[in-house]
N, C-alpha and C positions, 0 to 999 in steps of 0.2 A: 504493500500500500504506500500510496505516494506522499509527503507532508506528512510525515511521523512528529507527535509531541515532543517537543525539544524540554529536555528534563535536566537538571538541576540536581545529583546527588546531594548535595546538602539541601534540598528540600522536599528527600522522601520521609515517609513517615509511615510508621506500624499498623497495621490493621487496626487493631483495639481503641487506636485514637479516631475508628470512625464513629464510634460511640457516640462522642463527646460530640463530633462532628455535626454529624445527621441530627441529634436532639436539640441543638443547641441554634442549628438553621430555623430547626422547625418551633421552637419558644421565642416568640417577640410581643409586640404589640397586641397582638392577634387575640391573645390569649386573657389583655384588659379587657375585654369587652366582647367577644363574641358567642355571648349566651343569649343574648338580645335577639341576633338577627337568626339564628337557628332557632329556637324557640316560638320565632313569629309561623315558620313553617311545621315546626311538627311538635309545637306543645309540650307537655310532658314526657312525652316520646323524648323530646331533643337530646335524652342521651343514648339514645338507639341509634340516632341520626350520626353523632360523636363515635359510635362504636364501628360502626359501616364503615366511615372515610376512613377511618384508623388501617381496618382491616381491609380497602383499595389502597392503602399505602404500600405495605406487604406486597401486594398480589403487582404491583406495579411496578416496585423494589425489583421484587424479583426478573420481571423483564428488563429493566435495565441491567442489573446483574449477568442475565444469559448474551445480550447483546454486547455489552465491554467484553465477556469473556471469547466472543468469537473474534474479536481483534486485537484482544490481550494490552498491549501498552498503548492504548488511542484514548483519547477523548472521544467527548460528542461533538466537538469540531471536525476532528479529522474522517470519525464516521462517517457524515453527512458531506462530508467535500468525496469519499469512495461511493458509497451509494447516489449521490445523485448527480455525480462528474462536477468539477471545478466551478462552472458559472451556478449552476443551483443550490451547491454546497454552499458557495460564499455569499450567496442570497440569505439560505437560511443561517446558517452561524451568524451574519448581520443581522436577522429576526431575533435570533436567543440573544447576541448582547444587549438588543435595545431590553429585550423583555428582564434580564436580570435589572439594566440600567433603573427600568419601571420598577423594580421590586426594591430594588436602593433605594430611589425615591421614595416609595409609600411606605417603607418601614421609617424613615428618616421624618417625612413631612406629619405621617400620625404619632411620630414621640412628641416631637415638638408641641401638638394638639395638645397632647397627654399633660404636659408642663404647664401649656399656658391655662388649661380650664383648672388644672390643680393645685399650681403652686405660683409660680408667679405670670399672672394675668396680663402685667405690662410690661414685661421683657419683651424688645424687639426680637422679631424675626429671626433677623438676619445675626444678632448676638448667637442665637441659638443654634444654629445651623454651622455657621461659623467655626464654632464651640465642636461641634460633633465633629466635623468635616477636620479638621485639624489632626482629633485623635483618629482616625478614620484613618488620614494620609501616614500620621506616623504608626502603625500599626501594621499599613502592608508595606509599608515601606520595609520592614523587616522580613519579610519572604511570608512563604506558605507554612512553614513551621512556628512561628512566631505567631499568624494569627490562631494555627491550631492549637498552640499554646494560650491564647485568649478562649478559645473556647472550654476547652480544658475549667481552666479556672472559674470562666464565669458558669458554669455548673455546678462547681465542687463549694463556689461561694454564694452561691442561692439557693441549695437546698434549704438553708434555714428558713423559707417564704412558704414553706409546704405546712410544716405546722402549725401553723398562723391559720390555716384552715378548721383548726380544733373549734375556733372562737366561735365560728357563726354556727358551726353543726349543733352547740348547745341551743341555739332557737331556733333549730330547723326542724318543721314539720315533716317525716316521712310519707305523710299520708299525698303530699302534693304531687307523689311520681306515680300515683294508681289513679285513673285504671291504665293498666302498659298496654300497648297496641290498641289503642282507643283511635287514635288517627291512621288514617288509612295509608298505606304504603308508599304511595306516590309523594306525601306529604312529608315523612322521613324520608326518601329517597331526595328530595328538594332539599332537606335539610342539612344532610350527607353533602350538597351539589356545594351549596352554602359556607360548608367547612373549608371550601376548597384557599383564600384569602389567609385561614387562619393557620393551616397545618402544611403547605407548603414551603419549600425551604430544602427537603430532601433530595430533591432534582442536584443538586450541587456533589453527589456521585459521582454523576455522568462528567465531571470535567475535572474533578480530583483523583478517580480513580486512577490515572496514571502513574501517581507518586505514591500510589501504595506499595510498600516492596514488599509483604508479602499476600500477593493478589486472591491467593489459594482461599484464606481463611478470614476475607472480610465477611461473608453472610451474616454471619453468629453474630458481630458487634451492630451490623449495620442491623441489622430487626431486631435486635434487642433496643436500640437506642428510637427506631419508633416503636414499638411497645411500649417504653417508659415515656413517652409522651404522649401517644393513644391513652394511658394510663390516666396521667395528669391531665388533663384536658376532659378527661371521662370524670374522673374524682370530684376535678371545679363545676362543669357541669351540673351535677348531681347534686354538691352540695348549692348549688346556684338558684334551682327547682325547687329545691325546697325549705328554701331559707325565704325567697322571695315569695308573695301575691303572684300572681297570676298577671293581674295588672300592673303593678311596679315592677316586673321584673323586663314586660314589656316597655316601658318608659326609662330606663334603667342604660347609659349609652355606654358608660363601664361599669361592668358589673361586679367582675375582681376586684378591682378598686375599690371601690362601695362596700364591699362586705369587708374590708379592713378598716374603715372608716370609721367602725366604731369601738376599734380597739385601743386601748391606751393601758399605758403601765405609770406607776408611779414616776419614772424620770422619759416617758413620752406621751404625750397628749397627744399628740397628731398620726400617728403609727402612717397613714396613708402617705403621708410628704414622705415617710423614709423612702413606702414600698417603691413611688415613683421616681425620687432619688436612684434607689439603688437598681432600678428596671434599664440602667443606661449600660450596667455590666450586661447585662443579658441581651440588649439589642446590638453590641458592639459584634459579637460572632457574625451576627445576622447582617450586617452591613459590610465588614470586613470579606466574607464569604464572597457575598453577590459582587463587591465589589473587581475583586482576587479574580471571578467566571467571567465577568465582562472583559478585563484585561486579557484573558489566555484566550478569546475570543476575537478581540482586534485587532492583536498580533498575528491572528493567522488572516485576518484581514490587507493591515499594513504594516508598515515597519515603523513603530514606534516604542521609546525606552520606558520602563514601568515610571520613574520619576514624570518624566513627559505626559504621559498617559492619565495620571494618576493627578494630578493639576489641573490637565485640562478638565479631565471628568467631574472632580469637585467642584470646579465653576461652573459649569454646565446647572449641576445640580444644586448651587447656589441662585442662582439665577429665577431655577423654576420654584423653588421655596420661595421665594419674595413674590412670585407671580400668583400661587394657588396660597389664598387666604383665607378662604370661608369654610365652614365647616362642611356646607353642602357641594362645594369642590372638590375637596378632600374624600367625601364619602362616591360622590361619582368614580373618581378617578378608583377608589378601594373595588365600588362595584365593577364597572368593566375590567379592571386588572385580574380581578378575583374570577371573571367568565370567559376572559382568554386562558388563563393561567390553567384553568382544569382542562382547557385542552392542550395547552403544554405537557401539563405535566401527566394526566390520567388515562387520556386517550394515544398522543402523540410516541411514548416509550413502547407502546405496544406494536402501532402499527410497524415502527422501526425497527423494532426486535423480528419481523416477520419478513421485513425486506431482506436486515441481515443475512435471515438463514434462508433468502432464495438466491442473496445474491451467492453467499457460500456455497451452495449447491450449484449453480451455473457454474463460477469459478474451478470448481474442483472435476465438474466434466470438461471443460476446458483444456485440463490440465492431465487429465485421463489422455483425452486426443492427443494431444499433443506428444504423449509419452509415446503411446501408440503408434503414431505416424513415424 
């Protein structure tokens, strides 16, 4: 295959650290607030709904999985430049970078939401953005192991956010999650559709897995790390349903957020301002990542140096932060991103994993004749 991934031994890294990886894509913003808009669709249900997309993430996984393994050290760039010859390849890999670019944006443009509705209201923009964009740059500026090293970390220093979930379960009604299967299936299968803005993030396999060096034995960590967050997002969920009204929990725009709001300790009153505070470890993977796929993406595009690259891209992205301001902007931008993105990521790894294995098969009769002759 022609444009093999130009790899960097100092920026391989162990299977096991796809863990951290994949879970750490997939927990961002996503996860302040998205019991609201699954719940409009499937009620009580909505952890049925949570349970579904978890277990398409799997079944999806896995096709990406089968498909890297029939090209062994490629990306989804280089895939896509052999199955669809040079001008269509570099079409789409110019599609995935803009669509990670989208997904940097809207995880970057809803923190900042996050901040200004919670803590401070009259911080400009453009401080904030700024503010992020900074450690953003220095962060990949360190390669691929560095920010796998951020994710790493911002894992291992937020687990402490999960037992904080004890608080609201003491006035949480059980009874709020029965009757189950009361809404009909298409209305959970809507709200599965729905998850799609919140639980993505894992697609970022398909253009890491080259610097895995040992390819054999990624499965194991990479579905275990969504498991544990099929998990979490099933746990908030649930305890989400049945802490809230029926009514407040549809009026309710972050919901996570809200059910810490009313926790406090004797030397914290505000417990919420920490959570949002400290939600900026947890989106830094999520930015770093997408950021890291758009670059091994325009490089196979043109010839530019990650510092170059990495500059220009933050003003870009500075730029459209000052432009999208409203909250009904913002949540546009969340919806269309959120009903291209499930065919990026849900439907798209499939179809490709199928081409793969015809074009494999042409290829190797090919290569029969050819012996033969």
């Amino acid at each position: 295959m022609n444009n093999p991934t130009q790899l960097n031994p100092k920026e391989m890294i162990n299977a096991y650290l796809l863990f951290f990886v994949v879970h750490s894509a997939q927990i961002g913003v996503g996860i302040q607030g998205f019991q609201r808009i699954i719940y409009q669709d499937a009620r009580q249900d909505a952890w049925i709904s949570v349970l579904i997309a978890g277990i398409a993430t799997h079944i999806v996984t896995f096709c990406m999985i089968k498909t890297l393994d029939i090209y062994g050290s490629h990306d989804l760039y280089g895939i896509q430049q052999d199955i669809f010859g040079k001008w269509m390849g570099n079409f789409l890999n110019a599609l995935y970078v803009t669509y990670c670019s989208v997904a940097f944006f809207s995880v970057l443009r809803n923190y900042i939401e996050v901040i200004h509705a919670w803590i401070f209201p009259s911080i400009g923009t453009w401080f904030l953005s700024a503010t992020l964009l900074v450690i953003i740059i220095y962060a990949f500026t360190g390669g691929l192991r560095v920010i796998v090293g951020v994710s790493f970390f911002s894992i291992i220093l937020s687990l402490w956010i999960l037992p904080m979930l004890a608080f609201p379960i003491k006035y949480a009604s059980a009874e709020s999650l029965f009757p189950i299967l009361e809404n009909d299936i298409r209305s959970i299968l809507k709200g599965a559709h729905s998850m799609t803005f919140t639980i993505i993030g894992f697609e970022i396999l398909n253009v890491i897995y080259p610097f895995v060096k040992d390819k054999k034995n990624i499965r194991k960590p990479v579905h275990l790390g969504l498991l544990f967050t099929t998990l979490i997002y099933l746990v908030v969920m649930m305890v989400s349903i049945a802490y809230y009204s029926e009514g407040k929990l549809l009026k309710t725009i972050w919901a996570t957020l809200t059910l810490f709001s009313f926790i406090s300790f004797p030397f914290i009153e505000r417990f919420e301002f920490i959570a949002v505070c400290f939600w900026m470890l947890i989106i830094i993977p999520n930015l770093c990542l997408y950021l890291w796929a758009a670059y091994r993406g325009a490089i196979r595009l043109v010839k530019i140096r990650a510092t170059t690259f990495v500059w220009l891209f933050s003003f870009i992205v500075f730029i459209f932060t000052m432009i999208i301001q409203t909250r009904t902007e913002i949540n546009t931008i969340n919806t269309l991103f959120g009903n291209i993105a499930f065919y990026v990521i849900f439907i798209y790894p499939i179809l490709l994993w199928i081409l793969a294995i015809l074009k494999k098969k042409v290829s190797s009769k090919k290569v029969t004749k050819n012996e033969q002759a």
